[in-house]
N, C-alpha and C positions, 0 to 999 in steps of 0.2 A: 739685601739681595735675596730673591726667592730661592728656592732649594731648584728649581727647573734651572733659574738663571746658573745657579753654581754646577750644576752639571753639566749645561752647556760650553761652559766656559772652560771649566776642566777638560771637556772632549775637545775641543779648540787649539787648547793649548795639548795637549798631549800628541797634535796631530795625528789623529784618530786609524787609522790603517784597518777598518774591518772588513776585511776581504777572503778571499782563501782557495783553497781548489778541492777536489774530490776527493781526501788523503781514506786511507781506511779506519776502518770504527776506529771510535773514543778507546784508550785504554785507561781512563780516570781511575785514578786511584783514590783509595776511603783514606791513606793520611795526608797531615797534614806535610807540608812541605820542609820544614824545619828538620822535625823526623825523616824524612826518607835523606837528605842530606846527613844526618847524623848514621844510617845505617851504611851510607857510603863510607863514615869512615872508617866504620867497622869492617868493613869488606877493603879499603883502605890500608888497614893490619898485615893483609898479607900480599901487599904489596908485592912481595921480592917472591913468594911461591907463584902468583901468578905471570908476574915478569918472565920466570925460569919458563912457562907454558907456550909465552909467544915467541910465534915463528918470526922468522928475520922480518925485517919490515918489507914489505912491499915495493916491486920497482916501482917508477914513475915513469909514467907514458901517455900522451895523449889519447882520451877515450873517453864513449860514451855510452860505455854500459856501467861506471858507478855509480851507486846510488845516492842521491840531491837530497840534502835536508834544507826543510824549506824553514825561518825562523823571522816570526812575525816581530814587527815595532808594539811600542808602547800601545794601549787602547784608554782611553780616557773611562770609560764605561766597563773597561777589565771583561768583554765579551767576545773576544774576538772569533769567527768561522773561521776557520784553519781551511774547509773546504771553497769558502766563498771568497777567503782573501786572495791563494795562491790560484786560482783556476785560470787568468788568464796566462801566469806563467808556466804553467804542469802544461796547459794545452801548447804553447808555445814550443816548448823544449819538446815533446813528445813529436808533436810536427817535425821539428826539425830530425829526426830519427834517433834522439835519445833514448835508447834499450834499456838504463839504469831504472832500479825502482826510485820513484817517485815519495820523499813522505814528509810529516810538517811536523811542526814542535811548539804547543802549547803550555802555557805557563799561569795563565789564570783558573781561578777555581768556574769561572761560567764559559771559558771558551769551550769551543764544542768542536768536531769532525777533525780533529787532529789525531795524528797516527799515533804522536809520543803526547800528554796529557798529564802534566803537572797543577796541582792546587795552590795559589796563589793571589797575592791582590796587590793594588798598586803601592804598598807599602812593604812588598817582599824584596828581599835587597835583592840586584841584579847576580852578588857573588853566588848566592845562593842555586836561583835560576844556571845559573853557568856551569856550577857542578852539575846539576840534575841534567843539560844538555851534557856534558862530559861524561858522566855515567852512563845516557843512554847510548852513545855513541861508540862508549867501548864495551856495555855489556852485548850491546847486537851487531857489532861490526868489529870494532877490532880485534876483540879476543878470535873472532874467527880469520882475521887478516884478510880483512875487507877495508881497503881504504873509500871513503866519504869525500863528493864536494858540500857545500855550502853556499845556499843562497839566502842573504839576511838583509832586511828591511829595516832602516829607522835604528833603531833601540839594540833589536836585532845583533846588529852588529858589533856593538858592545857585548852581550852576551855571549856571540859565539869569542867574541878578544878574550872576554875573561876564561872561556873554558879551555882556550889555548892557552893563554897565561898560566892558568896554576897549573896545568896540569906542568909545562917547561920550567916551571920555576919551584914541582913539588910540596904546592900547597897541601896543607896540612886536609885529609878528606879529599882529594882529587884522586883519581886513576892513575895507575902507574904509566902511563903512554896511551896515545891515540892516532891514528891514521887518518889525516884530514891533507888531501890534495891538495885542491884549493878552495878559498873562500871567495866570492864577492859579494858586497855592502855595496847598498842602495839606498845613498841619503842618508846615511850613518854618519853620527854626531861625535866622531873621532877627536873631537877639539872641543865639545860642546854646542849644545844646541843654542839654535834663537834665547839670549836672554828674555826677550821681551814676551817669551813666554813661559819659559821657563818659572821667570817670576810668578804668571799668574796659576802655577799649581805650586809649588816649593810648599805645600803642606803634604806634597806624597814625597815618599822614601825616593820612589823610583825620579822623578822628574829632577830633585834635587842630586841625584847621580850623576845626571845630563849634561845640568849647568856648568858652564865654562868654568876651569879651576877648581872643579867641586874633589875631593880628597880620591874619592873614586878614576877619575880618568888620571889623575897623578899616579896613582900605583900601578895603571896597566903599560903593558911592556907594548911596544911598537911593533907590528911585523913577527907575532908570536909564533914561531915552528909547532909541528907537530913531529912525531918520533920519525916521520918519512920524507920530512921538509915539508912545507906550504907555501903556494903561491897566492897572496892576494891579491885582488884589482877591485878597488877605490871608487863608484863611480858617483858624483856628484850635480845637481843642478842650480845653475845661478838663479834660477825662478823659483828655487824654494824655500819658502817663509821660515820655514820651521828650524832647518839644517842651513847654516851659512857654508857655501859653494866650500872659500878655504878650508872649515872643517870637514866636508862630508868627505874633500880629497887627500886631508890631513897635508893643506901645501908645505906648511911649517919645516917637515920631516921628510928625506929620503927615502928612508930603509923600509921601503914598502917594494912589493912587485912590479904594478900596473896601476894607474889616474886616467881617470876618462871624464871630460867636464863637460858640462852641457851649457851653452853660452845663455845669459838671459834670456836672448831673443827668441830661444826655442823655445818659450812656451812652458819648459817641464815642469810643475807641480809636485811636492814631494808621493802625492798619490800616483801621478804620472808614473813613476820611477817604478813602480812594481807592476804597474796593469800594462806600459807600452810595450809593445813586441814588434807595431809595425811602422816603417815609414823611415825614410832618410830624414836625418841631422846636423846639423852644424855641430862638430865638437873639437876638442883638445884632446891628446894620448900621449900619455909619461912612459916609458918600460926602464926599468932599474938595468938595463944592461947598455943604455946611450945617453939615460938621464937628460935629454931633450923633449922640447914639447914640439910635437907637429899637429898642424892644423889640416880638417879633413872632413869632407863630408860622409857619416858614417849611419850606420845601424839606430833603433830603439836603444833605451836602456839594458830589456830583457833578452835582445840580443847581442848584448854585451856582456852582457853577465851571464848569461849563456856560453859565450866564447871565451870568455874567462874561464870557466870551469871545464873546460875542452882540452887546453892547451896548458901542458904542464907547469911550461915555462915563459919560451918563447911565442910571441906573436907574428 
């Protein structure tokens, strides 16, 4: 196989996601990533003097002036535009009169126009990546008690599970608490992604993460809180190759928020899932307070994950 063929194939199977929106400059940093996780945990140390610093956590209240971290899926090419990926959902949610600031989170060493801009490549383990979102998130927001939503794509969404995970469960190098309202995941591989691709990279770190039963999704905790509670909503599409529907909505499992599934027949694409904003759907809605499924015709995806991030709780 040529070296072209293998990279094609890798970006295939990776389900490529290079997209983005208009975040502000690069702030790329000169280490490596390994390091800037090891200085976390040094800051880490003093855990319990910083604790003593935060203010009581933050109510919870429907609104839309917090500020969206936007957090990209896997890229087979490890390039992703933070500015070109999210742009049709920044322009979406702004439309719709969202007042919060807008900002993205990059994790490879060549993505570009990301607000938050870590160095990495597809063999950087996701734990790692999830502290460095966990770090950003409390050094520019919670320490000032500023609660965050969460909109994450693909991969994404594992990333933002694990930066909620340690930080609840006091991994060793994690932040002492974070303020993350709510999340939603967009075709996120909660159960594992498509085998059938999976297989065709499982020579990167990250892809073998992915795979169903890989040691990775066995350790992450379901429905992970933040120090303020967190709502999440699940949303998945039966037309995507890459995320099988049951996993993106983790059917397996309850103790999640919100499930919104998008029937085969709609057409949606795991690309779909982050650029649609407009147009009625056929879909399914789970809410953890009736644990029933009603059928309805509803919103885009990006309007859904939109409205997930709205509403505290209730729908």
């Amino acid at each position: 196989m040529s070296v072209r063929r293998k990279i094609s194939a890798t970006a295939m199977a990776f389900a490529l996601g290079v997209g983005g929106l208009a975040a502000t400059a690069s702030t790329a940093q000169a280490q490596p990533a390994r390091p800037t996780v090891r200085a976390a945990t040094v800051a880490a140390s003093t855990a319990a003097e910083q604790t003593a610093q935060l203010a009581a956590a933050p109510p919870r209240q429907d609104s839309a002036a917090r500020p969206v971290i936007f957090v990209h899926g896997i890229n087979g090419l490890a390039n992703t535009n933070c500015a070109a990926k999210w742009k049709n959902a920044m322009q979406a949610i702004k439309g719709s009169g969202w007042r919060g600031e807008l900002v993205t989170f990059g994790y490879y060493n060549r993505d570009r126009n990301c607000t938050f801009q870590h160095p990495g490549t597809l063999n950087t383990p996701l734990e790692t990546i999830g502290l460095d979102l966990a770090w950003d998130i409390y050094n520019h927001y919670t320490l000032r008690g500023m609660p965050v939503d969460i909109i994450a794509h693909s991969m994404g969404g594992l990333i933002t599970r694990y930066a909620l995970d340690a930080v609840a469960k006091h991994v060793h190098g994690a932040p002492p608490k974070l303020y993350v309202e709510d999340v939603a995941t967009l075709g996120t591989p909660h159960d594992g992604a498509n085998q059938r691709y999976t297989d065709l990279c499982k020579f990167k770190l990250q892809c073998r993460q992915m795979a169903p039963g890989s040691d990775f999704l066995k350790s992450l905790g379901r429905n992970p809180q933040s120090a303020m509670g967190t709502d999440w909503t699940l949303i998945g599409s039966g037309d995507d190759k890459y995320v099988p529907l049951p996993s993106a909505i983790d059917l397996a499992h309850s103790n999640w928020g919100h499930k919104v599934e998008y029937p085969w027949f709609d057409g949606l694409s795991h690309t779909d899932l982050w650029q649609q904003s407009k147009g009625k759907y056929a879909q399914l809605y789970w809410n953890f307070y009736d644990k029933h499924w009603h059928r309805t015709t509803g919103p885009a995806p990006l309007t859904v994950a939109k409205n997930g991030i709205y509403w505290w709780w209730r729908w």
